[in-house]
N, C-alpha and C positions, 0 to 999 in steps of 0.2 A: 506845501513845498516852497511857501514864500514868505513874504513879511517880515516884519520887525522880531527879532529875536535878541535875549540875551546875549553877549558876548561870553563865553566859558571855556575854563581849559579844562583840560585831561591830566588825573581821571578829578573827578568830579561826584557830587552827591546832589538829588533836587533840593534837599529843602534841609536848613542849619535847623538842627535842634537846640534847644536850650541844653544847658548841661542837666537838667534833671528833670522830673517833674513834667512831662509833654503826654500829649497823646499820639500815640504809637502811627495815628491817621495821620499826619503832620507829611511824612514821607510814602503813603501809600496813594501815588497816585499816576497817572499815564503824561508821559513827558516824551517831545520830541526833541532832536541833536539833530543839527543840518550843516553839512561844510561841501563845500566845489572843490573841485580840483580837474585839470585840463590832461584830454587824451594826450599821450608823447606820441610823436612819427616813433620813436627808437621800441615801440612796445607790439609795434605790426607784429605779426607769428609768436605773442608771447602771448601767457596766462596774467591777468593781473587778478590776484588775489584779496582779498578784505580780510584779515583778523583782527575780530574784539576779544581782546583776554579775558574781560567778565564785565557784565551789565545785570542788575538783578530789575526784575527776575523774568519776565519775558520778552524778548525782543524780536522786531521785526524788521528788516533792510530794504529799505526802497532804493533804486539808482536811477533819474528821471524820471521818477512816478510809478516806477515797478517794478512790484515788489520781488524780489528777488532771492528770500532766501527768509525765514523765523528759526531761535532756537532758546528752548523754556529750560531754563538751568541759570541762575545767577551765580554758581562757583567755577562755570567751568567756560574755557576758551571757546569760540567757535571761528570758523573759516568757512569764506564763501567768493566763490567764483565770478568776479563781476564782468570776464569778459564781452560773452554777448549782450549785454545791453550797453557797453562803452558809447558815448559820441565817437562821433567820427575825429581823426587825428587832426590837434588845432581846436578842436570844440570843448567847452565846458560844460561838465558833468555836476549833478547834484545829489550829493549825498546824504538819504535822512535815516535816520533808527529811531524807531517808536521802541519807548521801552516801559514796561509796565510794572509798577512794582507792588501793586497790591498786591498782597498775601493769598494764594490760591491753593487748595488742599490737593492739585492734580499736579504743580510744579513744586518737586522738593525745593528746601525741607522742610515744607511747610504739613499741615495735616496733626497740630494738635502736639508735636512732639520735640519741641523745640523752645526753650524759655527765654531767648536774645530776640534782639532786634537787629531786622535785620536791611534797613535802611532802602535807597535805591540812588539808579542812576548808574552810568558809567562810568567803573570805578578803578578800571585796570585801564591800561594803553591801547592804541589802537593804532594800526598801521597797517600799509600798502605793502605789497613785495609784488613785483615782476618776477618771473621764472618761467622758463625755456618748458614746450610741451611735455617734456618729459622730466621729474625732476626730483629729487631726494627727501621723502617727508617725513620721514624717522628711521633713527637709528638705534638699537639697545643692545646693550653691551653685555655680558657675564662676566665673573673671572672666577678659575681654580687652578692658586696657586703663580705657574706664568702663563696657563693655557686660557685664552680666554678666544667666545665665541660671540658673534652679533650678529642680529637680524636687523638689516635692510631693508625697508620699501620706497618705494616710487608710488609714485604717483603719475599717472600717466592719459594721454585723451588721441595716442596714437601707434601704443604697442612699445615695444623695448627690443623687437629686433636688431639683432647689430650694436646695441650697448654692451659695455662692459665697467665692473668696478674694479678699483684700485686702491687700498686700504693700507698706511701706515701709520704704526704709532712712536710717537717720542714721547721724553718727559715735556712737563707742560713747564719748566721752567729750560729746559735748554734747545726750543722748538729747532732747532740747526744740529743738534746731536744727529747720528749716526740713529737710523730706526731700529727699535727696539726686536718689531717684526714687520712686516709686509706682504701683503697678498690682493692678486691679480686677477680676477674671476671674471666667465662668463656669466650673461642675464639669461636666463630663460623666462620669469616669472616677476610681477611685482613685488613680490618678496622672495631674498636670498638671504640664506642661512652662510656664514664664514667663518671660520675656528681654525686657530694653530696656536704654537708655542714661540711664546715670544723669549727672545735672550736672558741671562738673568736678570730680572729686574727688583727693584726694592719696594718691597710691600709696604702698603698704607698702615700707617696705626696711631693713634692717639699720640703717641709722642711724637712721632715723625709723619706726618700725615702727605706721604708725597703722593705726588699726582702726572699723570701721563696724558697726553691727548691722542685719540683716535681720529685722523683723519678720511673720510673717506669721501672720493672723487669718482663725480658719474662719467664714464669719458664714452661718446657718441661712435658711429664706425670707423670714424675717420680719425680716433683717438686724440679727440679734443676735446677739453674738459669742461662740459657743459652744467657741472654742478659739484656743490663741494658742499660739506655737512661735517661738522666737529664736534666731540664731544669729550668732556673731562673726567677722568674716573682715574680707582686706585686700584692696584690689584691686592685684594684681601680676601681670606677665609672668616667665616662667621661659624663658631658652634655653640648650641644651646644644651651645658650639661644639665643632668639632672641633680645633679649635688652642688 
């Protein structure tokens, strides 16, 4: 967790290849990534989060020396909770990722069936977010026709008593229009199911490919909005004839 290191940015690969002609070992090998960054007073009672969007292909998260989190997938995103091992507010934090990119037949998609190469290193972005105990981690949407339905989770380290969501949508080009529809819902559960019909709206299609945003806002008991989550989508039917 110390010493002389390369300077490098994000994202990044360990080792340049020639454009042809290389051995495939060139890029198979165990590499560490180390950057600080200082506790905030303003982060007291909040979650501070870690996502790396992709590192191939195993990764391991240290924060002061411990470790705190591995996940073996180089295509896919991972999220990891770094609050209890924070410095204290005012203290500098270090933050290292061992990541391995040998080729291993137990972390896809390796196992013989696969003809590319497939490099290493951390190669998507990485970032920090703050977010309130309780807090919005995905939203997915449906649509038939104007009626569409989403499901909501939280994420949560102290319950959802006393929350509620509030959910409108406008087009994504005139975000100060008049809501399309809107709805007001109790929490009982980390994830909420919500469906209604929205006003007439204009379907998505190759020639006209409009687009609408879904907002939805976590608001606490005291109906202050402790999180907000958006997403862009079109309302369209899909059908597959058989002729």
């Amino acid at each position: 967790y110390a010493g002389s290191m390369e300077k490098v940015r994000l994202p990044h690969t360990v080792a340049v290849t020639p454009f042809n002609n290389f051995d495939e070992g060139i890029y198979q090998k165990v590499s560490g990534y180390r950057t600080t960054f200082t506790t905030q007073p303003k982060w007291e009672g909040k979650l501070v989060l870690l996502t790396i969007e992709a590192a191939a292909h195993q990764s391991e998260v240290f924060l002061n020396g411990v470790s705190v989190g591995t996940h073996n997938c180089g295509y896919t995103s991972f999220t990891i909770n770094l609050t209890p091992h924070l410095a204290p507010s005012g203290k500098k934090n270090v933050l290292t990722v061992k990541v391995d990119s040998r080729e291993s037949i137990d972390v896809p998609p390796f196992g013989f069936v696969i003809d590319y190469m497939t490099y290493g290193g951390i190669y998507r972005d990485v970032y920090l977010e703050v977010k309130n105990p309780v807090f919005i981690s995905d939203v997915a949407i449906a649509t038939k026709t104007n009626h569409f339905t989403s499901e909501v989770t939280l994420n949560t380290t102290k319950g959802v008593e006393g929350f509620s969501l509030r959910q409108t949508i406008t087009p994504a080009e005139k975000p100060d229009a008049d809501p399309a529809a809107e709805i007001v819902t109790g929490v009982s559960n980390t994830k909420t199911l919500t469906a209604a019909d929205a006003a007439p709206v204009q379907a998505w299609s190759l020639e006209h490919p409009f687009l609408y945003v879904l907002t939805t806002e976590l608001l606490d008991s005291k109906k202050k909005v402790v999180d907000t989550n958006t997403v862009r989508f079109g309302f369209r039917d899909i059908r597959f004839d058989s002729t």
